[in-house]
TIVO-2410 file (N, C-alpha, C; in nm, 3 decimals):
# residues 73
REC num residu      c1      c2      c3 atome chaine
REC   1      X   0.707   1.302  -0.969     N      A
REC   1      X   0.679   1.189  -0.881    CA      A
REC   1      X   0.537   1.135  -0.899     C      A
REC   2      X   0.461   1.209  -0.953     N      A
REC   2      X   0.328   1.152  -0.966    CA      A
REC   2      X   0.326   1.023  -1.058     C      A
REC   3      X   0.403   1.071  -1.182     N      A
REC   3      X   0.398   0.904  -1.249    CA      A
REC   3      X   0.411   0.822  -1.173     C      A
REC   4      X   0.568   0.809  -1.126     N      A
REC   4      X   0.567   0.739  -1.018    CA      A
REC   4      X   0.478   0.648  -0.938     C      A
REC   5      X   0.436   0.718  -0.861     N      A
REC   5      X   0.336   0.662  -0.758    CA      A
REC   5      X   0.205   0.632  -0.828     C      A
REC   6      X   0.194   0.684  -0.943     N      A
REC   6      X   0.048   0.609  -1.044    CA      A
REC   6      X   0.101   0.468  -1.098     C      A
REC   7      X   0.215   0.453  -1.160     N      A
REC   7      X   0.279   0.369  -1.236    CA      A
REC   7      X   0.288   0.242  -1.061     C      A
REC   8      X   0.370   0.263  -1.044     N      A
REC   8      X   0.354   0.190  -0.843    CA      A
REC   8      X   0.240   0.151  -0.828     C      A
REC   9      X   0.121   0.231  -0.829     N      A
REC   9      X   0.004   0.195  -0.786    CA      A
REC   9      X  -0.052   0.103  -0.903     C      A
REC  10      X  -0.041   0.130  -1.017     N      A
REC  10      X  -0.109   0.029  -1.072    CA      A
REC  10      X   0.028  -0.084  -1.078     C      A
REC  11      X   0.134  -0.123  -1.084     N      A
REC  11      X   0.146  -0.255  -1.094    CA      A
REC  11      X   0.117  -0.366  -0.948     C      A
REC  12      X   0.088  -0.258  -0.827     N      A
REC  12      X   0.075  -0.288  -0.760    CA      A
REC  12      X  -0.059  -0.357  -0.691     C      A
REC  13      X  -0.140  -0.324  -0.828     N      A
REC  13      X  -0.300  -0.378  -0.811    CA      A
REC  13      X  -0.269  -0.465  -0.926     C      A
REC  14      X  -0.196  -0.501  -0.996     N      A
REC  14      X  -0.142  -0.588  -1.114    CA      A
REC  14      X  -0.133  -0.704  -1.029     C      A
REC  15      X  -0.018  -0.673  -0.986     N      A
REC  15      X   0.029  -0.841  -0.907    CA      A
REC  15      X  -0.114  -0.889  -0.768     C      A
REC  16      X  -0.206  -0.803  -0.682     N      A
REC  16      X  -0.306  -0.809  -0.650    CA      A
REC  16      X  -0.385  -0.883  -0.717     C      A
REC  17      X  -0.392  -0.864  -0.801     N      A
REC  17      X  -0.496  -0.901  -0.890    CA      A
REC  17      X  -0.493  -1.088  -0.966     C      A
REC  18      X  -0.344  -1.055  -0.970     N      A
REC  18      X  -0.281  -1.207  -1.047    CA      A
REC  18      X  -0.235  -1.287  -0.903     C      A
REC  19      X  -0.206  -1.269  -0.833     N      A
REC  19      X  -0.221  -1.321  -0.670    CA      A
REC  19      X  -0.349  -1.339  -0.575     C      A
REC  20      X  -0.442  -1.244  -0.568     N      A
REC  20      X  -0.529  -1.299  -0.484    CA      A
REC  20      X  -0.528  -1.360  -0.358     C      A
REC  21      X  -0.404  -1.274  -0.342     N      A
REC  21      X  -0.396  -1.334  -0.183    CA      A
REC  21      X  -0.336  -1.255  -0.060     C      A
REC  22      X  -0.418  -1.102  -0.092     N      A
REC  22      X  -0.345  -1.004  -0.030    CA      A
REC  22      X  -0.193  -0.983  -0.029     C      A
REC  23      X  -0.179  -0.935  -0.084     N      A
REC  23      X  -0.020  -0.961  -0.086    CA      A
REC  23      X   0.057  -0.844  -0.134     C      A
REC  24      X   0.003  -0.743  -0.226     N      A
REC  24      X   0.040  -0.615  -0.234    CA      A
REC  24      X  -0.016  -0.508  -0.214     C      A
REC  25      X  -0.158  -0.549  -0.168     N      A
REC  25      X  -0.281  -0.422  -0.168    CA      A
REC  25      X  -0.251  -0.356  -0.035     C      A
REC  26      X  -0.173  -0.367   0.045     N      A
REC  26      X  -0.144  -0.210   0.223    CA      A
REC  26      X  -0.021  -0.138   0.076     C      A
REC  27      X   0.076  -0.185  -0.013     N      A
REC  27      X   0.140  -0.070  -0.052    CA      A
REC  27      X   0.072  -0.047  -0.171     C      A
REC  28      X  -0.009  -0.101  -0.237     N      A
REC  28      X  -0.092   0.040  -0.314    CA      A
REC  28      X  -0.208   0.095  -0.260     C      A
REC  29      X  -0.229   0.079  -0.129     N      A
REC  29      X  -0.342   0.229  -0.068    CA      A
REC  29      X  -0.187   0.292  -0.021     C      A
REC  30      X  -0.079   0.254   0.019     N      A
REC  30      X   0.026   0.338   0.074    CA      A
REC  30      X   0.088   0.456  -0.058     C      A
REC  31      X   0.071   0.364  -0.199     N      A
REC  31      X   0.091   0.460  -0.329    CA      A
REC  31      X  -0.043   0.571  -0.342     C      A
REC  32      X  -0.130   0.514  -0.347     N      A
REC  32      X  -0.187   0.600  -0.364    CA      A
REC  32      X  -0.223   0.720  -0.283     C      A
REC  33      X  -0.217   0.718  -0.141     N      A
REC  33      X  -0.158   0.832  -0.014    CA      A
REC  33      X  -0.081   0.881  -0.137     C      A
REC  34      X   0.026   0.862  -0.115     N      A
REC  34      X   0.148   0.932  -0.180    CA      A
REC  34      X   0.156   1.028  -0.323     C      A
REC  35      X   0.046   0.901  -0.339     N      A
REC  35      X   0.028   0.985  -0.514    CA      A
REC  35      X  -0.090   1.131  -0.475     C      A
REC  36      X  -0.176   1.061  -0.389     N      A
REC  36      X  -0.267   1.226  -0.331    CA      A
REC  36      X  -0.193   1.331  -0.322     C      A
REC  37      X  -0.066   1.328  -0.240     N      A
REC  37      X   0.020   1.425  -0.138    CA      A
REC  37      X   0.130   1.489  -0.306     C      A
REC  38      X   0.125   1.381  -0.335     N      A
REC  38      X   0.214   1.466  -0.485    CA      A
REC  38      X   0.128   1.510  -0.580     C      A
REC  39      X   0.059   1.452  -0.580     N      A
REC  39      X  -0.063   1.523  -0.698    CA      A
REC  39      X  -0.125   1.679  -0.603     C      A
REC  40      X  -0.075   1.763  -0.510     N      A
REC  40      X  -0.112   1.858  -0.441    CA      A
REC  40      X   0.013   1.930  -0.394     C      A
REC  41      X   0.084   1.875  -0.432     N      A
REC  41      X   0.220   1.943  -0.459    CA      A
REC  41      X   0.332   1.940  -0.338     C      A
REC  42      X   0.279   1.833  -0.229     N      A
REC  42      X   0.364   1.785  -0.133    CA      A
REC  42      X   0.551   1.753  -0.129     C      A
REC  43      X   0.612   1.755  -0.063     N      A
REC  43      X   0.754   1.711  -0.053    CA      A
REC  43      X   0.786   1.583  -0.097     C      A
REC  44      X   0.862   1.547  -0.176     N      A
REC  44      X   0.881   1.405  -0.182    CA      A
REC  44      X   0.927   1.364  -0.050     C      A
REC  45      X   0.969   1.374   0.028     N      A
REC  45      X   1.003   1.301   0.158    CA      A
REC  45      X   0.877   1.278   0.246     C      A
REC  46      X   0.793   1.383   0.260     N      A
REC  46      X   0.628   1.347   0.295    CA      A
REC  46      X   0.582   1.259   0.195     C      A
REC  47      X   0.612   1.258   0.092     N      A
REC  47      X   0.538   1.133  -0.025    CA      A
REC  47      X   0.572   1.013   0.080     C      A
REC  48      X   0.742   1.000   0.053     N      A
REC  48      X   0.741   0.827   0.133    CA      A
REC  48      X   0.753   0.808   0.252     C      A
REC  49      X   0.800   0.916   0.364     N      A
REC  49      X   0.677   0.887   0.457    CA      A
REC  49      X   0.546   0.830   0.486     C      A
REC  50      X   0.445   0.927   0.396     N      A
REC  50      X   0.325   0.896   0.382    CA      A
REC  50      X   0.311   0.763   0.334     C      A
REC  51      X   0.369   0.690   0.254     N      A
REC  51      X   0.373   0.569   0.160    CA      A
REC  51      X   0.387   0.480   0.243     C      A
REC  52      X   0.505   0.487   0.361     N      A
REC  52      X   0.528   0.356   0.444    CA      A
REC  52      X   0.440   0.379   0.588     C      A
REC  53      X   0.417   0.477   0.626     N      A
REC  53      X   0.339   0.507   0.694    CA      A
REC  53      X   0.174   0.424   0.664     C      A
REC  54      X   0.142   0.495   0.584     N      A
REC  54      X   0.007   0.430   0.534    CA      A
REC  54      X   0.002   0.235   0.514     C      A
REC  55      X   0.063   0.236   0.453     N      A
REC  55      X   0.133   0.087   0.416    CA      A
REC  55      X   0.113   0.006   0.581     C      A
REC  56      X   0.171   0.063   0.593     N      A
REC  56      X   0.217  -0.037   0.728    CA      A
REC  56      X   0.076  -0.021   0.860     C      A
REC  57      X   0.005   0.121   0.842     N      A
REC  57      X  -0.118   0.077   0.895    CA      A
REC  57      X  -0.213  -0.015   0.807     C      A
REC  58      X  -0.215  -0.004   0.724     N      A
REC  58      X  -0.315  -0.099   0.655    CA      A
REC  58      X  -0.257  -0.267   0.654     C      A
REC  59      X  -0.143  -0.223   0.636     N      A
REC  59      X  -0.078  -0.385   0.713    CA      A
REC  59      X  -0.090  -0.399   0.834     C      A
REC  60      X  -0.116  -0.391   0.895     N      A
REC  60      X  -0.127  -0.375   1.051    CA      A
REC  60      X  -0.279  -0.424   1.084     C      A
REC  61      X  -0.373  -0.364   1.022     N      A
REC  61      X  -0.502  -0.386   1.040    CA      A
REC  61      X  -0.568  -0.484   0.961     C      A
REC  62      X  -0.503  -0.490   0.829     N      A
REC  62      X  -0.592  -0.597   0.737    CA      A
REC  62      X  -0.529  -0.737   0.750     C      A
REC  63      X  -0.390  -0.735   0.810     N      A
REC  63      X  -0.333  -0.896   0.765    CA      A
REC  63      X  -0.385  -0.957   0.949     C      A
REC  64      X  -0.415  -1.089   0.921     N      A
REC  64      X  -0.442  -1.188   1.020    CA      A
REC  64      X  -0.306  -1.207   1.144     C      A
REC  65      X  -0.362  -1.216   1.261     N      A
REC  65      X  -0.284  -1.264   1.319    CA      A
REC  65      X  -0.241  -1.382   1.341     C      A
REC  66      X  -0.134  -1.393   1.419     N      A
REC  66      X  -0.074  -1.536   1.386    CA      A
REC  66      X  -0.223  -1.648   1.490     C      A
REC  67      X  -0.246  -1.568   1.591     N      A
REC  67      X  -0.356  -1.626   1.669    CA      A
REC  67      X  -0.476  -1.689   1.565     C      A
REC  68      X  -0.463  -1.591   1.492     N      A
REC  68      X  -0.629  -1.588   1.397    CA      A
REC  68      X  -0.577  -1.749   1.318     C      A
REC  69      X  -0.436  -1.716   1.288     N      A
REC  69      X  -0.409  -1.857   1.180    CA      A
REC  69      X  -0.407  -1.959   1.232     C      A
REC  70      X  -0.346  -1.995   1.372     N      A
REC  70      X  -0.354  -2.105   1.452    CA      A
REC  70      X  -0.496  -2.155   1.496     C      A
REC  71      X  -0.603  -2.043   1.510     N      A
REC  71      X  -0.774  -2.057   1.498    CA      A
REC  71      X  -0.821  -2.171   1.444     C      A
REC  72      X  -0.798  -2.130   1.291     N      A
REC  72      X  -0.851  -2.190   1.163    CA      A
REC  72      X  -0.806  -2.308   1.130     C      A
REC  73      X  -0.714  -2.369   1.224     N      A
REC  73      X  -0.651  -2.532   1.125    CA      A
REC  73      X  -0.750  -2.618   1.249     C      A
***
């Protein structure tokens, strides 16, 4: 599973990167959790746990609210 979640993590800073517009970077800090927890010899079911778990706090905290968008026009 480690490829995996390395291979995940980098296309996932791929399309980041060619986008620029936040758009995949909460699931590659959520791969890379995952890839920690397997690179230490964790359960795969704690892997994607950990993966959507993580994911979804960093989505949670980094993306704008709809308030914030209605702000700005």
């Amino acid at each position: 599973m480690i490829i995996f979640w390395l291979a995940l993590f980098v296309i996932l800073l791929i399309i980041e990167i060619i986008t620029v517009g936040l758009t995949t970077i909460w699931f590659a800090g959520g791969s890379m959790a995952a890839l920690i927890v397997a690179a230490v010899g964790g359960p795969v079911w704690l892997q994607v746990i950990l993966f959507l778990v993580v994911s979804f706090v960093c989505l949670l905290y980094t993306s704008p609210s709809p308030r914030d968008r209605s702000l700005s026009r």
